[in-house]
C-alpha positions, 0 to 999 in steps of 0.5 A: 500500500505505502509502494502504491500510494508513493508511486502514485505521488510521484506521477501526479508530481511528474505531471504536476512538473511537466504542466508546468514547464509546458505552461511556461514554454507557451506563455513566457518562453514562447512568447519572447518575440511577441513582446518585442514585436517581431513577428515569428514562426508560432511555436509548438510545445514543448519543440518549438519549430523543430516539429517538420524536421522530427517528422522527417518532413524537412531537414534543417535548411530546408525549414529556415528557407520556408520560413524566410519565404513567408516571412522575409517581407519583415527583414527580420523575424523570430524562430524556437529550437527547441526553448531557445530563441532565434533571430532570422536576418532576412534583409541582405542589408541587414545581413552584411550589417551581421557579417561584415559592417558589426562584426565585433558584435558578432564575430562568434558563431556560438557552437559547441567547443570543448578542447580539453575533453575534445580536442577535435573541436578547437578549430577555426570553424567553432572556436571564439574570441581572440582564440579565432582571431589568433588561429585565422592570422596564423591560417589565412597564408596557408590559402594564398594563391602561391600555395594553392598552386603549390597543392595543385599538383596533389589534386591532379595525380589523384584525379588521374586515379579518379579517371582510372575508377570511373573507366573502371566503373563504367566498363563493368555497368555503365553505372556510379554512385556520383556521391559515394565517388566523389566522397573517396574522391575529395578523402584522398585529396585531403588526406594526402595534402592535411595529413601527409598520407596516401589512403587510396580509397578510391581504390579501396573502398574499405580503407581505414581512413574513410572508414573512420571518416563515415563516422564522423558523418554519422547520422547524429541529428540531435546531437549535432543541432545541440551542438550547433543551438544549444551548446552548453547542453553538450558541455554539461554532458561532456558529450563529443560531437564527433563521438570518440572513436573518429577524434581518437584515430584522426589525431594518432594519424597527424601526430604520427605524421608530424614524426615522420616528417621531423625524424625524416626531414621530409618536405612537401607542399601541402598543408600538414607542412605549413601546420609543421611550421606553425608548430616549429616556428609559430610563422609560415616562410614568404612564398612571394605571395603578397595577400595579407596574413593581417586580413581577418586581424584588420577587419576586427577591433579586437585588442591588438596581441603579439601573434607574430612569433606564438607558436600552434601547439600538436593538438590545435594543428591536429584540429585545424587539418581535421577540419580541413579534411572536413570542410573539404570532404563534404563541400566538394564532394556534394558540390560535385555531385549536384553540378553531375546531376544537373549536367546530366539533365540538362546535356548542351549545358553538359557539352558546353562545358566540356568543349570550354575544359577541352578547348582550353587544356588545349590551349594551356597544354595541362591542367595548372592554375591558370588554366583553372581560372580560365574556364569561365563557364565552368565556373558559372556552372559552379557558381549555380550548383553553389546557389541551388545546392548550398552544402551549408543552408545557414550561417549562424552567428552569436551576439556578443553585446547588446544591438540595436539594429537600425531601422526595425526597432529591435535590440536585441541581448548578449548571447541572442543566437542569430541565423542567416538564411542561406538556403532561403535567400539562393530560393528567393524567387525575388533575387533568383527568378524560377529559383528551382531552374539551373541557369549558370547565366545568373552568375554572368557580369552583368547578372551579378552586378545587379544583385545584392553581394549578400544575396549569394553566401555559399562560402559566407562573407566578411572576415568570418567567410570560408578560409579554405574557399579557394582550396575547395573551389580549386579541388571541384574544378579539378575534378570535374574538369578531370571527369567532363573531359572524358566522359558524358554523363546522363541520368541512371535509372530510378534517379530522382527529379528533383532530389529529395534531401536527407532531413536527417543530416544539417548540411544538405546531401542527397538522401537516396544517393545519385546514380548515373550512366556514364560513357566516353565522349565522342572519339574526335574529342579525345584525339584533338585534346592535349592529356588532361594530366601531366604529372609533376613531383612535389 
């Protein structure tokens, strides 16, 4: 009887609780917008507006860009994830006032990073304050134009190999899985360039570095939207977002890396030799390249510090050529995928293409830096993959003091967690006209001009953008230039149109892959064309 009566009690007292906090989330917590008349996304409790992406209905972007469309007329508007409130900036003016012209008011994107129980975490992407400031002044010459050409060379070998799998490929079905390709594809460049090592996966699809690299992309939803919205939740926890297994094996493979190249006195230009020098020297040697260093330390009004001669320790250089490979590994390789996909539904777009790559490796005699550069219509059609297809649908930033933005009215507190609509704004019908149409002419001179600059934010803008942007371009272009030369690609069968995107993964991916036929151009092509590769050492 006493059990009974207890157990009884504490049910009536979890309801009693559970009551209560719903009460609160529907009149307090959401109505926090409401009280500052800034219209919002009505809330559901206890989620907030979470409910389509655990309905498996939308995925994270997704939901942001439908609520942009209907509400972007108010420039800015509100959101709940979860109990958390968030600001939208709608407005491309507003937008730049966040990334750019206000940057120390919001100079930090508010994620999750925890060095000491998850070392992994410390990199340039997450890290905040003057600990940002310091890794991006030391970072910013490794992406010169100087050392891309240098890291050029890498990228062409294993394009090579790309090549020899495709024609491998489509002698046995006819068939590729363009994802899964382009992932082993965009593995082999990073791991060779950020960790000095060759692991073939490409080849071997069961390599231990790609394997550890799928757990890492994991399907982890909740606990990579925690990480991203709610990150003391983490903290408190003492949960690693990467789990612990990846972090374990990626940072053995750069220490073991690093010894190599000491004990032997390797050199090589890549980007595991100038992390190298950041460690020997706390500097990377002048390569000519005269790009500033000082950018991202000139844009901010940070107190000046002594960076100049600070070294980078073995665990902060082992994060940043992590994210390196993760940044790399799946913007290239998803970018990849949607211009081959696009291509291959819309073939004179397809053929165009390949006769500027063929024409003009005919008229450079390889593939170099300059050669790259030249291809203007690949870098259109680039340019629009990036527009219909951001990898990255949002950008989030943190206020890191109190803001008045002009002209709405609106101030908003310390710590108010803010999202740029990237995804909803490349949708926008008003900036984009048939915004689901793939039109590489959007992104001519004149069709540029005429948009706002913050209406196009693939790689995110001010002294915050995409640091490795360049290096990304520079893989995508490589290995599509590699592929479009030799072969035609058209839709397998049962390929999806439109695609449907996985509501399960934050960065925008396919969800039931991307299957197509591929064969060799026409013969003239290939016999008129100067080899695509020209091998060089390092």
């Amino acid at each position: 009887m006493g059990l009974a009566y207890f157990l009884l009690e504490f049910a009536f007292a979890v309801i009693a609780i559970t009551l209560a906090a719903c009460i609160y989330l529907k009149y307090v917590t959401f109505n926090y917008w409401s009280r500052k008349n800034v219209d919002y996304v009505k809330p559901v409790v206890p989620i907030g507006n979470m409910g389509p992406i655990f309905a498996g209905r939308r995925s994270f972007g997704e939901m942001i860009r439908d609520a942009y469309l209907d509400l972007k007329a108010s420039r800015i508007f509100g959101v709940f994830m979860f109990h958390q409130p968030v600001l939208v900036v709608a407005d491309p003016d507003l937008i730049r006032m966040v990334l750019t012209k206000e940057f120390t008011h919001f100079h930090d994107r508010g994620m999750y990073c925890n060095e000491e129980s998850d070392p992994l975490s410390g990199h340039l992407f997450s890290v905040a304050g003057s600990k940002w400031r310091f890794l991006r002044y030391k970072f910013s010459p490794v992406f010169t134009a100087s050392k891309m050409k240098q890291m050029l060379f890498t990228i062409k070998e294993i394009s090579e190999t790309l090549n020899h799998r495709v024609a491998k490929d489509a002698e046995k079905s006819g068939l590729i899985e363009v994802k899964e390709l382009m992932a082993r594809f965009s593995t082999d460049v990073i791991a060779s360039v950020a960790f000095g090592i060759k692991c073939n996966s490409l080849e071997n699809t069961e390599a231990e570095f790609p394997t550890m690299g799928r757990k890492v992309f994991e399907r982890r939803t909740l606990v990579n939207l925690i990480a991203i919205l709610c990150p003391y939740v983490l903290h408190l926890l003492n949960i690693s977002v990467f789990g612990k297994e990846a972090p374990k094996f990626f940072i053995g493979v750069f220490e073991e890396a690093v010894r190599f190249r000491r004990d032997n006195k390797v050199v090589r230009n890549d980007f595991l030799n100038v992390v190298i020098q950041l460690m020997n020297k706390g500097y990377i040697a002048s390569d000519n390249d005269k790009t500033s260093a000082t950018l991202a330390v000139s844009e901010t009004t940070y107190p000046p510090e002594n960076f100049e001669n600070r070294k980078i320790t073995m665990l902060e250089g082992a994060a940043q050529a992590f994210v390196f490979w993760l940044g790399g590994f799946d913007t290239s390789s998803s970018t990849v995928t949607y211009c081959l996909y696009e291509l291959a539904l819309h073939q004179v777009l397809q053929d165009k293409v390949a006769e500027e790559v063929n024409r003009v490796l005919e008229e450079f005699g390889d593939v170099s830096y300059e050669s790259i550069r030249a291809m203007d219509y690949l870098h259109k059609v680039v340019s629009e993959t990036l527009r219909k297809y951001p990898v990255i649908p949002i950008l989030n930033r943190e206020c890191s003091a109190d803001f008045e933005f002009p002209e709405t009215g609106l101030r908003i507190e310390k710590k108010t967690a803010i999202i740029i609509p990237v995804l909803g704004l490349h949708w926008d019908p008003e900036l984009y006209p048939e915004p689901d149409k793939f039109d590489p002419e959007r992104f001519d001179t004149v069709n540029i001009a005429r948009r706002h600059q913050y209406a196009y934010l693939p790689f995110g803008e001010g002294p915050r953008n995409c640091i490795g942007m360049r290096f990304g371009l520079l893989q995508t272009k490589i290995g599509l230039a590699s592929l479009l030369s030799k072969y035609r690609f058209t839709p397998g069968p049962d390929l999806q149109v439109p695609l449907v995107m996985d509501s399960a993964s934050f960065v925008q991916v396919p969800a039931n892959g991307v299957m197509l036929r591929v064969e060799m151009r026409s013969s003239q092509q290939s016999e008129t064309r100067t080899p695509l590769l020209v091998l060089e050492p390092l």
